[in-house]
C-alpha positions in Angstrom: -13.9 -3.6 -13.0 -12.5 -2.4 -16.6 -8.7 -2.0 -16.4 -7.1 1.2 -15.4 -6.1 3.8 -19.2 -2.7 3.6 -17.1 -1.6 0.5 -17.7 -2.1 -0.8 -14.0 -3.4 -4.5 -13.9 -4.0 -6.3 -10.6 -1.2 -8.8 -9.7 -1.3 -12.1 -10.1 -2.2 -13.6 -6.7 -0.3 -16.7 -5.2 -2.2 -19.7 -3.6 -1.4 -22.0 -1.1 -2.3 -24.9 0.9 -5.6 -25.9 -0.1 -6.2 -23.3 -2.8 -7.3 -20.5 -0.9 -6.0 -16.6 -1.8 -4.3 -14.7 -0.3 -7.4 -12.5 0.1 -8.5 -16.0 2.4 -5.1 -16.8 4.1 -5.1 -13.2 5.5 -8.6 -13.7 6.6 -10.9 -12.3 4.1 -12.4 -8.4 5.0 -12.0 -8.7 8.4 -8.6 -9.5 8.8 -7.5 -7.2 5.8 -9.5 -4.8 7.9 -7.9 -4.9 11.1 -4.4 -4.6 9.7 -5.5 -1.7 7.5 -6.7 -0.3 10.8 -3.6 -0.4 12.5 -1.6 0.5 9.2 -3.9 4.0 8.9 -3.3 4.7 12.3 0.3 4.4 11.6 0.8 6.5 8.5 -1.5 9.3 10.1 0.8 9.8 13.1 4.3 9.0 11.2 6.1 12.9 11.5 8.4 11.6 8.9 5.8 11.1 6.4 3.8 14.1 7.6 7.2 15.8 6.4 5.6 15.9 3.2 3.0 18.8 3.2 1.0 17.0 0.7 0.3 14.1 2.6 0.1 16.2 6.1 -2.5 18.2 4.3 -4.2 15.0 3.5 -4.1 13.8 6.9 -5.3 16.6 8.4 -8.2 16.6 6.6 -9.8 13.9 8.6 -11.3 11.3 6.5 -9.5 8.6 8.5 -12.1 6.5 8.4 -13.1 6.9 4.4 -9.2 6.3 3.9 -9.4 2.8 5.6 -12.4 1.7 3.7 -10.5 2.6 0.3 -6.9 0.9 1.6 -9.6 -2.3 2.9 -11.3 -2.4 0.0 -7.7 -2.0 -2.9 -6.4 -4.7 -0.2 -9.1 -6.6 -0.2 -8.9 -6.6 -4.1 -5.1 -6.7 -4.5 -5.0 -10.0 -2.9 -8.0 -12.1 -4.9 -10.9 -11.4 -3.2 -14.0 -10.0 -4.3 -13.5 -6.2 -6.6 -15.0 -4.1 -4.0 -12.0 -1.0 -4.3 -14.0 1.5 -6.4 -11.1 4.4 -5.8 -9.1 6.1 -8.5 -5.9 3.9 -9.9 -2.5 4.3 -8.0 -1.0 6.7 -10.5 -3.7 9.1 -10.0 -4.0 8.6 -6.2 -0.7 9.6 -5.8 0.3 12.0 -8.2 -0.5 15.0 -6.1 1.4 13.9 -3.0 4.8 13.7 -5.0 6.4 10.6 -3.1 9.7 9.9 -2.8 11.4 6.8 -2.9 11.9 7.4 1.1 8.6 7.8 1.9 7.4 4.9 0.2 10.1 2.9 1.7 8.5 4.5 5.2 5.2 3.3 3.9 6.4 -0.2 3.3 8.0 -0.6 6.7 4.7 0.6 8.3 3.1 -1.9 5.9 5.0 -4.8 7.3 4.8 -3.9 10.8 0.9 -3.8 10.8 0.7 -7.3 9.6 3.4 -8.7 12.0 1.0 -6.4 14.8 -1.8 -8.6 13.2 -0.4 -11.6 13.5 0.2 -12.0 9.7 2.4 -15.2 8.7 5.8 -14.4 7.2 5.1 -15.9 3.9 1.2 -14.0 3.6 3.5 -11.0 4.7 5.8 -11.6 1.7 3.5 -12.3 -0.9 1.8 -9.0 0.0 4.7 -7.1 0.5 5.5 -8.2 -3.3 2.4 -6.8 -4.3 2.4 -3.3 -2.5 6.9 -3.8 -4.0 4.9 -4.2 -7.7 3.2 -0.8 -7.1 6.4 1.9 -6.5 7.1 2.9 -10.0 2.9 4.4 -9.6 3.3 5.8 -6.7 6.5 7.2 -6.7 6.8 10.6 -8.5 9.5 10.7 -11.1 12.8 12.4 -10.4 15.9 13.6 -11.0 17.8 11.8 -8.4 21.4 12.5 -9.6 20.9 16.0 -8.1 19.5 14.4 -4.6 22.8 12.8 -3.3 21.1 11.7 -0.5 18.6 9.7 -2.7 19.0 6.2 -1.3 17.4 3.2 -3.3 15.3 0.5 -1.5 16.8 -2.7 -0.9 13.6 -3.8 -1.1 13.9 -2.8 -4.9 16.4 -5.6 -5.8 
């Protein structure tokens, strides 16, 4: 898969124990799977997030199931498997829904809370709460957040 014309690379992906990925330590496809299962279902019924009328629109659209194969796939991807994610970079994926640096944080909560559902080990959760961390300046749109004053920055920025 060439690199993305936006300057997105794939992280560097850690290894432990006996060489295996992270893409192995989680499990391979199936366990990416089932937490990307439980994560969908999250996001889809977060009122919060559906705040946004970009991402509600999306939502309601109904392609849950075409949404987890893309989030499986990146996942799958992301953390040194195989390149099976043939969706559009993260820039272009989430230009239109104009996130803000509250909804991602939402996002990244749901995020951890599907792989501590799964089962996920605290330092597979970390290393893959790194990479989604490595994505926000893609997926968040820019703004002007001196006139938001209740624009709050991650801690899980520092």
């Amino acid at each position: 898969m060439s690199e993305p014309e936006t300057g997105e690379t794939k992280p560097e992906t850690t290894e432990a124990g006996e060489g295996e990925s992270l893409y192995e330590r989680l499990g391979g496809a199936y366990g990416i799977a089932g937490a990307v299962d439980d994560l969908v279902d999250r996001l889809y019924h977060n009122d919060a997030l559906n705040e946004n009328p970009a991402v509600r629109e999306f939502h309601e659209e109904g392609q849950t199931a075409g949404f987890k194969y893309l989030v499986t796939a990146w996942s799958i991807e992301a953390t040194g498997g195989p390149e099976v994610y043939g969706g559009r970079n993260m820039e272009e994926a989430h230009e239109h829904l104009d996130v803000t640096e509250r909804e991602f944080d939402m996002v990244y909560t749901a995020i951890e809370h599907s792989l501590n559902q799964v089962g996920v080990p605290e330092q597979e959760t970390e290393e893959f709460m790194d990479i989604i961390e490595s994505y926000r300046d893609m997926v968040v749109a820019d703004r002007d957040y001196d006139e938001k004053p209740d624009f709050v920055e991650s801690p899980a920025a520092h």
